[in-house]
PDB file with SEQRES, HELIX, SHEET and CRYST1 records, atoms N, CA, C and O in Angstrom:
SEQRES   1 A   77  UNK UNK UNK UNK UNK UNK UNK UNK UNK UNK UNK UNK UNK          
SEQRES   2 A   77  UNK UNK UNK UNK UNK UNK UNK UNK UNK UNK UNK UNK UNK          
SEQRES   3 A   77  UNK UNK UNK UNK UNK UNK UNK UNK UNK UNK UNK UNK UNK          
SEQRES   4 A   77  UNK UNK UNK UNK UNK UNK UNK UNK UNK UNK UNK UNK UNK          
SEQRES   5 A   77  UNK UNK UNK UNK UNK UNK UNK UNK UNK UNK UNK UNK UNK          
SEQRES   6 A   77  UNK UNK UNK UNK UNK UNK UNK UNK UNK UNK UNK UNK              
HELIX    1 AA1 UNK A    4  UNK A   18  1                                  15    
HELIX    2 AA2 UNK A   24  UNK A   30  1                                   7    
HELIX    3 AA3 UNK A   36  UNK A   41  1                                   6    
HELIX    4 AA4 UNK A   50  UNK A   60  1                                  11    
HELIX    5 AA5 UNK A   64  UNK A   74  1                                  11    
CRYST1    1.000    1.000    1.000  90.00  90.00  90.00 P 1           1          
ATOM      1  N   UNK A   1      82.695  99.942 112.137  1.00  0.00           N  
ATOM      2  CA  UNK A   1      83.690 100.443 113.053  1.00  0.00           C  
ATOM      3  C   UNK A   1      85.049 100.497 112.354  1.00  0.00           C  
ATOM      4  O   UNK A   1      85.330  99.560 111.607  1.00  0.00           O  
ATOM      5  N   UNK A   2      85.847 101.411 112.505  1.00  0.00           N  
ATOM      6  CA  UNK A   2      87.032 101.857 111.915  1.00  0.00           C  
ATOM      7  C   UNK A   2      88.296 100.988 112.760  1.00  0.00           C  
ATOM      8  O   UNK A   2      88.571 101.035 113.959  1.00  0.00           O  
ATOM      9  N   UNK A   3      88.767 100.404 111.957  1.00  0.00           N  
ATOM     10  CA  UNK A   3      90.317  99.539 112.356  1.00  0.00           C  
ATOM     11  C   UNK A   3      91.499 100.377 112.629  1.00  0.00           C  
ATOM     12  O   UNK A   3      91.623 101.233 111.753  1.00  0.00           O  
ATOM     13  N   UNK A   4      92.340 100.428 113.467  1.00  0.00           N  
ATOM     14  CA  UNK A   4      93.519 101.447 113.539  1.00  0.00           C  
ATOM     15  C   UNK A   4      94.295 101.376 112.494  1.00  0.00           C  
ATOM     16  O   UNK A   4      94.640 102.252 111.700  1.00  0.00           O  
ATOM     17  N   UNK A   5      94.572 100.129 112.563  1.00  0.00           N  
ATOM     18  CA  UNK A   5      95.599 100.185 111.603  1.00  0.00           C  
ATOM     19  C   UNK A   5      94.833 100.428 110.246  1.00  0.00           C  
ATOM     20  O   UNK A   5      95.685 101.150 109.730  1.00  0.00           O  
ATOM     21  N   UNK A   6      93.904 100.349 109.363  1.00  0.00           N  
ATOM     22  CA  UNK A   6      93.753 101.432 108.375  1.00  0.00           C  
ATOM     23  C   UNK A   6      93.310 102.749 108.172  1.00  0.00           C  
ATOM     24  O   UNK A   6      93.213 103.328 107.090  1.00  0.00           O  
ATOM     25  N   UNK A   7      92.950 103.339 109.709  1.00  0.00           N  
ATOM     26  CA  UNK A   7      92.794 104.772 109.503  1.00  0.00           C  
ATOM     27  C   UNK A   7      94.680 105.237 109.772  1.00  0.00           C  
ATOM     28  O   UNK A   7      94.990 106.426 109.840  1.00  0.00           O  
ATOM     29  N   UNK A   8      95.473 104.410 109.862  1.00  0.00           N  
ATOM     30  CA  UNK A   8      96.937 104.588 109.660  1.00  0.00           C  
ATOM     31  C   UNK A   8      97.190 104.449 108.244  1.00  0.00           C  
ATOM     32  O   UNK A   8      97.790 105.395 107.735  1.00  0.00           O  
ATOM     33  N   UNK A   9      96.858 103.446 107.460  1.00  0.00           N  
ATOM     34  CA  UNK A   9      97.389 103.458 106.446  1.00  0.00           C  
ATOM     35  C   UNK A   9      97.023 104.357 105.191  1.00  0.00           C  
ATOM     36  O   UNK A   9      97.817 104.815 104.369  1.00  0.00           O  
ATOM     37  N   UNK A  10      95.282 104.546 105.236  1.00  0.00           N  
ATOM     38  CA  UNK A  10      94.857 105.587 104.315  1.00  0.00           C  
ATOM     39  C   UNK A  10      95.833 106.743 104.324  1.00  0.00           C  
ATOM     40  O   UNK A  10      96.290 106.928 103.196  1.00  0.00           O  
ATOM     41  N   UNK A  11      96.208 107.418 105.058  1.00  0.00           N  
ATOM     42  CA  UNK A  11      96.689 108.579 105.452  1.00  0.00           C  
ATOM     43  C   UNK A  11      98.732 108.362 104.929  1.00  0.00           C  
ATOM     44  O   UNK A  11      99.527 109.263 104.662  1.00  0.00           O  
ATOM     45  N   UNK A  12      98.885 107.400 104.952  1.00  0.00           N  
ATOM     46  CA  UNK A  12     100.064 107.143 104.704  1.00  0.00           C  
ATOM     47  C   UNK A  12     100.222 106.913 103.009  1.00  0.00           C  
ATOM     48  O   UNK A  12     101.129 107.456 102.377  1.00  0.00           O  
ATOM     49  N   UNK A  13      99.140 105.973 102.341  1.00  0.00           N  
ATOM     50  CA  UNK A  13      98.891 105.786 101.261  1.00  0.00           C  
ATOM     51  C   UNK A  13      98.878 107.058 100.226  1.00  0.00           C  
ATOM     52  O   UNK A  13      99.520 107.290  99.202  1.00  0.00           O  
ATOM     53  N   UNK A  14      97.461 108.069 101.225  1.00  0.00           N  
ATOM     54  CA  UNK A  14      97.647 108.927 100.130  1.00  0.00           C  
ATOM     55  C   UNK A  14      98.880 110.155  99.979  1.00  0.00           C  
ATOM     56  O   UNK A  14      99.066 110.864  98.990  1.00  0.00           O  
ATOM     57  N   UNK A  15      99.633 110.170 101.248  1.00  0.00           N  
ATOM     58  CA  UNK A  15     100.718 111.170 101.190  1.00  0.00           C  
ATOM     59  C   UNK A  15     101.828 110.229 100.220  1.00  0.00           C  
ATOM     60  O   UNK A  15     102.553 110.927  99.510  1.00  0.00           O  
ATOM     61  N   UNK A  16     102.027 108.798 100.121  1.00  0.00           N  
ATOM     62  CA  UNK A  16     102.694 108.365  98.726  1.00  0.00           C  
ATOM     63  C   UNK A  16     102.449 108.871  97.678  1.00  0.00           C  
ATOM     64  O   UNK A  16     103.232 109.426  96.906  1.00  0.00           O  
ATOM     65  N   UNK A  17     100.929 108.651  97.547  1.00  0.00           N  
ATOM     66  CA  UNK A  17     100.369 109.300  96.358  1.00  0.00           C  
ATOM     67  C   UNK A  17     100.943 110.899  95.892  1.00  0.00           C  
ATOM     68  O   UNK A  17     101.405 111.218  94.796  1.00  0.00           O  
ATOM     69  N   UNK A  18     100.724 111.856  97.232  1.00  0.00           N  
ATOM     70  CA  UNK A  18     100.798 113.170  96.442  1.00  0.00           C  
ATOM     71  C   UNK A  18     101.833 113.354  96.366  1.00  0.00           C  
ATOM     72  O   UNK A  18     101.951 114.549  96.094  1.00  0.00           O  
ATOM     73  N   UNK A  19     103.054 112.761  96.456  1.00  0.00           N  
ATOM     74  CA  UNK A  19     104.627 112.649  96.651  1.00  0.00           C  
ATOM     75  C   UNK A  19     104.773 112.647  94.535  1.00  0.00           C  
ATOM     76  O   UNK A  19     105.731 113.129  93.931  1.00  0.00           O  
ATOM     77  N   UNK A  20     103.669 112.044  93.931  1.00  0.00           N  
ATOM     78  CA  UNK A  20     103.669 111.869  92.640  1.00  0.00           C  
ATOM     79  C   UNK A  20     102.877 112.937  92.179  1.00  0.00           C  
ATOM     80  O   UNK A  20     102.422 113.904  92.790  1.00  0.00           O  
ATOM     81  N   UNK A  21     102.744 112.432  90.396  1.00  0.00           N  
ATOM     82  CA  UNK A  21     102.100 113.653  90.224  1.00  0.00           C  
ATOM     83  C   UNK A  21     100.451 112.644  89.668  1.00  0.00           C  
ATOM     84  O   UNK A  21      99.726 112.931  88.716  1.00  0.00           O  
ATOM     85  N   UNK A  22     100.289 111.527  90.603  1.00  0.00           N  
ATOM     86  CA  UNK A  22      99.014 111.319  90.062  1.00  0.00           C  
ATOM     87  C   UNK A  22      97.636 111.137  91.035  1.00  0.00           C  
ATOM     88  O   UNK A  22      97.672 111.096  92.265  1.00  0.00           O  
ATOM     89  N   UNK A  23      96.900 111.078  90.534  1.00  0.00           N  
ATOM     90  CA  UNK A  23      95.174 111.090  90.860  1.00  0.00           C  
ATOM     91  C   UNK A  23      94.776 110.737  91.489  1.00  0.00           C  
ATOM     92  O   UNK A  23      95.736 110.008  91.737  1.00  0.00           O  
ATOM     93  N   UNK A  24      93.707 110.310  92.596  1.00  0.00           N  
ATOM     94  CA  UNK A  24      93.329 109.019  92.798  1.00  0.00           C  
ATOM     95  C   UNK A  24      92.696 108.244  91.296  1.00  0.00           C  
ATOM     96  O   UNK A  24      92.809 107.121  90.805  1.00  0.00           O  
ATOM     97  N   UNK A  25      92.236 109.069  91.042  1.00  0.00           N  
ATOM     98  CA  UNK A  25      91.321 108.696  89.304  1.00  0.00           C  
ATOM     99  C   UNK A  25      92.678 107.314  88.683  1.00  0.00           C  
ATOM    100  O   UNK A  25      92.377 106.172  88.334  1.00  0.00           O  
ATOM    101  N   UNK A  26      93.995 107.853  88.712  1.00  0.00           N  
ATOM    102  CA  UNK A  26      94.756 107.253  87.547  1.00  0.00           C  
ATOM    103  C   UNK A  26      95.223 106.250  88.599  1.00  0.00           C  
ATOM    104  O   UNK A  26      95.357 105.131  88.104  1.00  0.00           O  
ATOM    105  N   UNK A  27      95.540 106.316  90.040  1.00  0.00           N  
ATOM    106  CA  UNK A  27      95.855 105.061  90.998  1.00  0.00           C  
ATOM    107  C   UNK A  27      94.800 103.930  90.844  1.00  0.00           C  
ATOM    108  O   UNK A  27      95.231 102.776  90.854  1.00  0.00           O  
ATOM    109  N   UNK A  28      93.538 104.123  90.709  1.00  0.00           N  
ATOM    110  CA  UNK A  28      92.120 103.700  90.577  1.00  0.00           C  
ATOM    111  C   UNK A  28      92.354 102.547  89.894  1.00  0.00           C  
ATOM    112  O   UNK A  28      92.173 101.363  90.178  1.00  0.00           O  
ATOM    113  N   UNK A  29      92.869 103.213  88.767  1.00  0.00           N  
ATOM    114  CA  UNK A  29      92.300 102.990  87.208  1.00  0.00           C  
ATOM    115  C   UNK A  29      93.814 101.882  87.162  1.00  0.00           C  
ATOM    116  O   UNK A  29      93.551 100.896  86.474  1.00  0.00           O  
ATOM    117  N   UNK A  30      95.048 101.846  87.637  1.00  0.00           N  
ATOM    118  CA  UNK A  30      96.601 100.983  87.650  1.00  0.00           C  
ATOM    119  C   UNK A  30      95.595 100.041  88.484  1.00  0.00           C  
ATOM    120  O   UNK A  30      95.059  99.647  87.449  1.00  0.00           O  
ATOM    121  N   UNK A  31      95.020  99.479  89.300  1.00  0.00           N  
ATOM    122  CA  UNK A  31      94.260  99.078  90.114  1.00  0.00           C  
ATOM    123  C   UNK A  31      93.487  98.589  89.562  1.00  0.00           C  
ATOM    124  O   UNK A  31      93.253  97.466  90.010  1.00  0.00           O  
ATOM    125  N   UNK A  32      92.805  98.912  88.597  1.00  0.00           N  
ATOM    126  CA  UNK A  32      91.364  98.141  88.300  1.00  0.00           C  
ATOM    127  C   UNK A  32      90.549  98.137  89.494  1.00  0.00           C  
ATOM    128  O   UNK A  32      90.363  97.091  90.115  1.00  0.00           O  
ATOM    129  N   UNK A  33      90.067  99.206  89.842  1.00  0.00           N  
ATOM    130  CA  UNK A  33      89.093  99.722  91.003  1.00  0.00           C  
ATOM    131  C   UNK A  33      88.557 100.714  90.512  1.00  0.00           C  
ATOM    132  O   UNK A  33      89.050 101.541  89.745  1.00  0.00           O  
ATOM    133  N   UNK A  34      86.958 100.629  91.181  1.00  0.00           N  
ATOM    134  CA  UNK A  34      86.557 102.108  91.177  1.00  0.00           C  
ATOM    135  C   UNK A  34      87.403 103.191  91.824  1.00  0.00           C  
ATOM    136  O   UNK A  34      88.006 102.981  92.877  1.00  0.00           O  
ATOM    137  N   UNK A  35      87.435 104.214  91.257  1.00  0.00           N  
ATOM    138  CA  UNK A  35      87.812 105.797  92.617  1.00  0.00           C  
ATOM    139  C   UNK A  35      87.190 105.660  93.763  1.00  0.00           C  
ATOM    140  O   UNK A  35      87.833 105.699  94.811  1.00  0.00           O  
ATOM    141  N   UNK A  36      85.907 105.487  93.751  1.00  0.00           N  
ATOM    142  CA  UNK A  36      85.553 105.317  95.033  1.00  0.00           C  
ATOM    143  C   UNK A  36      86.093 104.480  96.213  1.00  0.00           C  
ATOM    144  O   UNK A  36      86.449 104.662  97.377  1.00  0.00           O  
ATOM    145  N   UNK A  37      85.981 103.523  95.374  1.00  0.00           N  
ATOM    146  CA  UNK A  37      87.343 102.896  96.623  1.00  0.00           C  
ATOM    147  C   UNK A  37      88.513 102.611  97.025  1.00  0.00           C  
ATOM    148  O   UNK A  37      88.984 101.814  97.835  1.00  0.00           O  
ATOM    149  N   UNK A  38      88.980 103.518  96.216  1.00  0.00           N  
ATOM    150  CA  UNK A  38      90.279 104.308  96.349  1.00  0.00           C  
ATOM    151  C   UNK A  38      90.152 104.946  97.383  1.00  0.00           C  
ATOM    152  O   UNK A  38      90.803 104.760  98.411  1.00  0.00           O  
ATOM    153  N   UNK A  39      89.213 105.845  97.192  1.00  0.00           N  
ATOM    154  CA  UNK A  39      89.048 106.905  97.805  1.00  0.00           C  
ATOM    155  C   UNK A  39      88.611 106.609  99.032  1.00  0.00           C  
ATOM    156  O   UNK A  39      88.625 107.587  99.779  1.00  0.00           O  
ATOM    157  N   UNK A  40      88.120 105.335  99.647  1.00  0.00           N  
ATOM    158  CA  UNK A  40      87.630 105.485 100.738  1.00  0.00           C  
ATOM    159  C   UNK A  40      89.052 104.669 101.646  1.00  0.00           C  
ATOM    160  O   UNK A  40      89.264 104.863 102.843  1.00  0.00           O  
ATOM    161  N   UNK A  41      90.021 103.625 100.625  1.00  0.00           N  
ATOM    162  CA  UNK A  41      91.141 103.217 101.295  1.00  0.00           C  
ATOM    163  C   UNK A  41      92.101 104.092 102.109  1.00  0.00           C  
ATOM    164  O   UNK A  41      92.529 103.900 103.247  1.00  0.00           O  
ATOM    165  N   UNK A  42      92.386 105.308 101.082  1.00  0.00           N  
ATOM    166  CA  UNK A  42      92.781 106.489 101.274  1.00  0.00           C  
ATOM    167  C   UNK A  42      92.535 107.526 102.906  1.00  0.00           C  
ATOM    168  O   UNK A  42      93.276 108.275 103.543  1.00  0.00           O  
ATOM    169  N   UNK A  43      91.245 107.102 103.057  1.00  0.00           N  
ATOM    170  CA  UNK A  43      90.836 107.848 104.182  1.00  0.00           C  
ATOM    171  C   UNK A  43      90.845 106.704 105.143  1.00  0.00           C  
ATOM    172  O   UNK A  43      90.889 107.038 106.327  1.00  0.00           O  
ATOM    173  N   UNK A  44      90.821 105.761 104.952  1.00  0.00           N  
ATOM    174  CA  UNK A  44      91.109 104.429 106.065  1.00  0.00           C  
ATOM    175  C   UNK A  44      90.073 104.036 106.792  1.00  0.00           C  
ATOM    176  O   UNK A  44      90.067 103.721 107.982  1.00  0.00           O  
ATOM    177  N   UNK A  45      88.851 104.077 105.735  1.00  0.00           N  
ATOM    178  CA  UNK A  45      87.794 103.644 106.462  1.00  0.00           C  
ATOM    179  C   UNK A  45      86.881 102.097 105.737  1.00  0.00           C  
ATOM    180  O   UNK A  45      85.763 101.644 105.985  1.00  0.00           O  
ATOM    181  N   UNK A  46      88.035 101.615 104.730  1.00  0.00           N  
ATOM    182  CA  UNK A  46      87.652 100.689 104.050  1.00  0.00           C  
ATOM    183  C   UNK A  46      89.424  99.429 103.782  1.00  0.00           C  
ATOM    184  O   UNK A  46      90.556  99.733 103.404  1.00  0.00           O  
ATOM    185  N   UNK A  47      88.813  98.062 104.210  1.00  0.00           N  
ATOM    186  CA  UNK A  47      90.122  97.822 104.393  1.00  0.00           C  
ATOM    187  C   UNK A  47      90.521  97.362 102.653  1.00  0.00           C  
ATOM    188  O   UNK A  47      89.781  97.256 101.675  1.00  0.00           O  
ATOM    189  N   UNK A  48      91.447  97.239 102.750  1.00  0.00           N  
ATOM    190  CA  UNK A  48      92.427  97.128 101.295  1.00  0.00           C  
ATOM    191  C   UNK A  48      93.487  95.203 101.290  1.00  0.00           C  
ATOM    192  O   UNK A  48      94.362  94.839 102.076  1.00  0.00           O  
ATOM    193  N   UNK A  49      92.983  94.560 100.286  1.00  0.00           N  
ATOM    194  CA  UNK A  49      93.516  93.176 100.330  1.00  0.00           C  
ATOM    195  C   UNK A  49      94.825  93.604 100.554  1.00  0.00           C  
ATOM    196  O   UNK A  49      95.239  94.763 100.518  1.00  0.00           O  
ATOM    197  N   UNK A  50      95.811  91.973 100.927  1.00  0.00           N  
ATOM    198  CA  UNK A  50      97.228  92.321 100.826  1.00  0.00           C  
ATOM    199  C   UNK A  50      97.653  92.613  99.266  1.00  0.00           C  
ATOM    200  O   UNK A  50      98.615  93.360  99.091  1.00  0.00           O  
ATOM    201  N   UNK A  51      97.209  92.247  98.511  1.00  0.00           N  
ATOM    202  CA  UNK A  51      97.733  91.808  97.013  1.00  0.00           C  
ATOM    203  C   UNK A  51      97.522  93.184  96.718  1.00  0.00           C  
ATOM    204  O   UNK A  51      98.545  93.729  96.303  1.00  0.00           O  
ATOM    205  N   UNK A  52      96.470  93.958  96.804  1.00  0.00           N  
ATOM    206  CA  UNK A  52      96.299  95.506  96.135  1.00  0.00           C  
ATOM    207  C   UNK A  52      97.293  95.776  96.947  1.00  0.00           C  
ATOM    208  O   UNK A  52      98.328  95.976  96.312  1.00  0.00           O  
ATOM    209  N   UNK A  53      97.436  95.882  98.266  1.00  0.00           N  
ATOM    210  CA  UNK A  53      98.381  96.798  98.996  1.00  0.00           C  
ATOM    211  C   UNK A  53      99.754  96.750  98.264  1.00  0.00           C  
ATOM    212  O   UNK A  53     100.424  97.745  97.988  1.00  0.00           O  
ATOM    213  N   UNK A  54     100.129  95.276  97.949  1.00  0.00           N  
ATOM    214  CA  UNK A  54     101.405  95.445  97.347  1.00  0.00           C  
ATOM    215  C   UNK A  54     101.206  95.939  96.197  1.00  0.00           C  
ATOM    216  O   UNK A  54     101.880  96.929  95.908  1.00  0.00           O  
ATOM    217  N   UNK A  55     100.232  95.412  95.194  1.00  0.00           N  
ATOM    218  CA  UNK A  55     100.158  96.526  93.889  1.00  0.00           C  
ATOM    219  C   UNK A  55     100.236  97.449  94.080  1.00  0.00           C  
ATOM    220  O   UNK A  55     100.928  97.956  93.198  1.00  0.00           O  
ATOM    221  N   UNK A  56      99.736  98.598  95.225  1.00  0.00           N  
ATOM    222  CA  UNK A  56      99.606 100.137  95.426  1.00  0.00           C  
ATOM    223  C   UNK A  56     101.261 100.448  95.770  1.00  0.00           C  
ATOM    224  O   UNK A  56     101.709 101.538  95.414  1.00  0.00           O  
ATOM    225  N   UNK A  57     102.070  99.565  96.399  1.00  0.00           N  
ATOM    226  CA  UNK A  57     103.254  99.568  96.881  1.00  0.00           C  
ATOM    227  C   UNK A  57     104.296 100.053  95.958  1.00  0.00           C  
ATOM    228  O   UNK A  57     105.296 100.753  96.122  1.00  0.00           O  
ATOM    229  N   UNK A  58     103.682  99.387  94.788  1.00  0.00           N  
ATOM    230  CA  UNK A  58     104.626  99.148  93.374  1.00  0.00           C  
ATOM    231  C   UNK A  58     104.414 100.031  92.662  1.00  0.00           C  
ATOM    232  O   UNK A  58     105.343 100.319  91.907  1.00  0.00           O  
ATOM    233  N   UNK A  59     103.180 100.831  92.566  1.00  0.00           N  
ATOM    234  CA  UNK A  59     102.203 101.839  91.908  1.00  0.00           C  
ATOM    235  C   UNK A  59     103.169 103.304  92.158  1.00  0.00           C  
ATOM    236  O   UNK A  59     103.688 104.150  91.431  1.00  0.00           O  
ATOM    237  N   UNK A  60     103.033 102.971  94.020  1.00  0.00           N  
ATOM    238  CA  UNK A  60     103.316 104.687  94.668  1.00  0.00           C  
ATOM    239  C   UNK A  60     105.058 104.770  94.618  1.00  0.00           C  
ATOM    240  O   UNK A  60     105.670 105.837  94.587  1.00  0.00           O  
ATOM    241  N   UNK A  61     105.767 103.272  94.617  1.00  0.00           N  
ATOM    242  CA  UNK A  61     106.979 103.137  95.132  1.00  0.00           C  
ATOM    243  C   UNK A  61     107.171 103.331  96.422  1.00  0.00           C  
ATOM    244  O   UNK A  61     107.900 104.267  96.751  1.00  0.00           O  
ATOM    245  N   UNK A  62     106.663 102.629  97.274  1.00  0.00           N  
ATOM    246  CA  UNK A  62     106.630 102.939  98.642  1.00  0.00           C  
ATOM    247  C   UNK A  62     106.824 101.056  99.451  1.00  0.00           C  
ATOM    248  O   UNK A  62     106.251 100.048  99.039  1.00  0.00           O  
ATOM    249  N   UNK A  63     107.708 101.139 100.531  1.00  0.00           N  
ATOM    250  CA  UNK A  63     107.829  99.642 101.024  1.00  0.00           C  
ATOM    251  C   UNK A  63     106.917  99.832 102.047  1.00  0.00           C  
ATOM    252  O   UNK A  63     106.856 100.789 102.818  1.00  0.00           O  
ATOM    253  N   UNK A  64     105.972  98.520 101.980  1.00  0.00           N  
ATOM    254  CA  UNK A  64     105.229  97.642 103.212  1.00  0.00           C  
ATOM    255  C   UNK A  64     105.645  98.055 104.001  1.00  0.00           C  
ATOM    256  O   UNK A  64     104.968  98.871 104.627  1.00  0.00           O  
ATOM    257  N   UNK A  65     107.166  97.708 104.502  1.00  0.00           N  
ATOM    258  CA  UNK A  65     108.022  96.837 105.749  1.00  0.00           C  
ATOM    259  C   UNK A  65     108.017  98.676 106.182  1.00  0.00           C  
ATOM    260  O   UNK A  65     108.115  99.021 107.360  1.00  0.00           O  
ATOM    261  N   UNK A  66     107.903  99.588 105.168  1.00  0.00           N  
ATOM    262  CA  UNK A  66     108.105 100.872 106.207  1.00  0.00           C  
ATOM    263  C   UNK A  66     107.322 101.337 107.035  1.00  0.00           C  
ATOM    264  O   UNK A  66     107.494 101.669 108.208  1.00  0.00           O  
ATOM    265  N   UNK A  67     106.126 101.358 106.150  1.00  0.00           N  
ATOM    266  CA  UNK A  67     104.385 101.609 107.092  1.00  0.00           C  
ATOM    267  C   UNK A  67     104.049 100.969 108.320  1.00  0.00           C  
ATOM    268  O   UNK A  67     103.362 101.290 109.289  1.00  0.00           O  
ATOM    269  N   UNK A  68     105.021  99.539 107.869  1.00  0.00           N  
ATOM    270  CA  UNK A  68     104.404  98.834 109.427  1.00  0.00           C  
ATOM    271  C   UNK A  68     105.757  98.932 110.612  1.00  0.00           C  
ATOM    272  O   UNK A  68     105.670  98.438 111.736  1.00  0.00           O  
ATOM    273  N   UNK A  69     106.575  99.422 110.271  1.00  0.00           N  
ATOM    274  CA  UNK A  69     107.849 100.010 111.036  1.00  0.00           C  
ATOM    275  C   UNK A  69     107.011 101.439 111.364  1.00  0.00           C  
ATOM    276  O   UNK A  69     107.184 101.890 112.497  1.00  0.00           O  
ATOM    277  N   UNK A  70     106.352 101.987 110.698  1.00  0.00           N  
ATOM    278  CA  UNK A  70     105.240 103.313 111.050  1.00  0.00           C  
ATOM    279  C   UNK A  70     104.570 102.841 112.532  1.00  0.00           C  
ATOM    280  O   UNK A  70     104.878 103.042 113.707  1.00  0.00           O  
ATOM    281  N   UNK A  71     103.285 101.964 111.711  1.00  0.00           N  
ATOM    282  CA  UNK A  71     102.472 101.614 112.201  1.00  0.00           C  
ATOM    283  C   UNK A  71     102.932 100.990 113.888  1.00  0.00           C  
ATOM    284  O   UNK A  71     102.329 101.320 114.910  1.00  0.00           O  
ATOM    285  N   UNK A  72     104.183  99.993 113.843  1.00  0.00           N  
ATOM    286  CA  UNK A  72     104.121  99.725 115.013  1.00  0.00           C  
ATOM    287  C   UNK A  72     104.324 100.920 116.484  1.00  0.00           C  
ATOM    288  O   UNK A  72     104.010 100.821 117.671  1.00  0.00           O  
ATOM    289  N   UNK A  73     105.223 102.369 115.406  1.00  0.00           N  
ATOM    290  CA  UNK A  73     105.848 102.798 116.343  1.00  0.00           C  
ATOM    291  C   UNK A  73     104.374 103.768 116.768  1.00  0.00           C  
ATOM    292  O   UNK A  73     104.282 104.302 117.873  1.00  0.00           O  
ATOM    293  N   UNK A  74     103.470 103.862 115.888  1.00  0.00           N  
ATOM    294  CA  UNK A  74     102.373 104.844 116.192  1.00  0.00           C  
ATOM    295  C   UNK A  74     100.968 104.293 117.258  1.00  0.00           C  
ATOM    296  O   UNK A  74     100.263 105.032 117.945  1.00  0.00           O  
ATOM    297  N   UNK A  75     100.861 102.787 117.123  1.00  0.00           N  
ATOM    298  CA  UNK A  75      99.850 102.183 117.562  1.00  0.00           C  
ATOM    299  C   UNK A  75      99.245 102.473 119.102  1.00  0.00           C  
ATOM    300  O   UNK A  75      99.743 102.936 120.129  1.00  0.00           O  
ATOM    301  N   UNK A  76      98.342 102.126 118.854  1.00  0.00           N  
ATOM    302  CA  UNK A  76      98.063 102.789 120.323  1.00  0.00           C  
ATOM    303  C   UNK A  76      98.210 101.309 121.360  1.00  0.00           C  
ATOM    304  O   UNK A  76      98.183 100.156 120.929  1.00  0.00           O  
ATOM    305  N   UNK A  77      98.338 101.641 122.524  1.00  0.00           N  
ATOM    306  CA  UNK A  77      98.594 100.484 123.509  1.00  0.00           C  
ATOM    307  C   UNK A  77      97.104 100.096 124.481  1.00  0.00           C  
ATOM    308  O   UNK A  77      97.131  99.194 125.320  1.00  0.00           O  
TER     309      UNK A  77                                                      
END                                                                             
């Protein structure tokens, strides 16, 4: 079963991503992860530790504290 809050964050993650000019392949690979599960964080159907999240944070240049300033204002009630 799919969690809200990461079919929020995949979607947020990878629009960091294409904001750059890189891959999932080369995010993967800063990561020490397969693509694949990149790829499935990405779509928000696989959850993601805190520690990667902040590595991905540092990766994309993107703050935590904004997604979940996102997240709270999007959540469902």
């Amino acid at each position: 079963m799919k969690n809200d809050y990461y079919e929020k964050l995949g979607p947020y993650i990878k629009m960091q991503r294409e904001k750059t000019t890189m891959t999932q392949l080369d995010v993967a690979e800063m990561l020490s992860v397969d693509r694949t599960t990149y790829t499935h964080w990405e779509k928000g159907d696989r959850s993601i530790s805190v520690m990667q999240l902040y590595k991905l944070s540092k990766i994309l240049n993107f703050s935590i504290d904004a997604f979940h300033d996102y997240y709270n204002m999007t959540k469902k009630v």
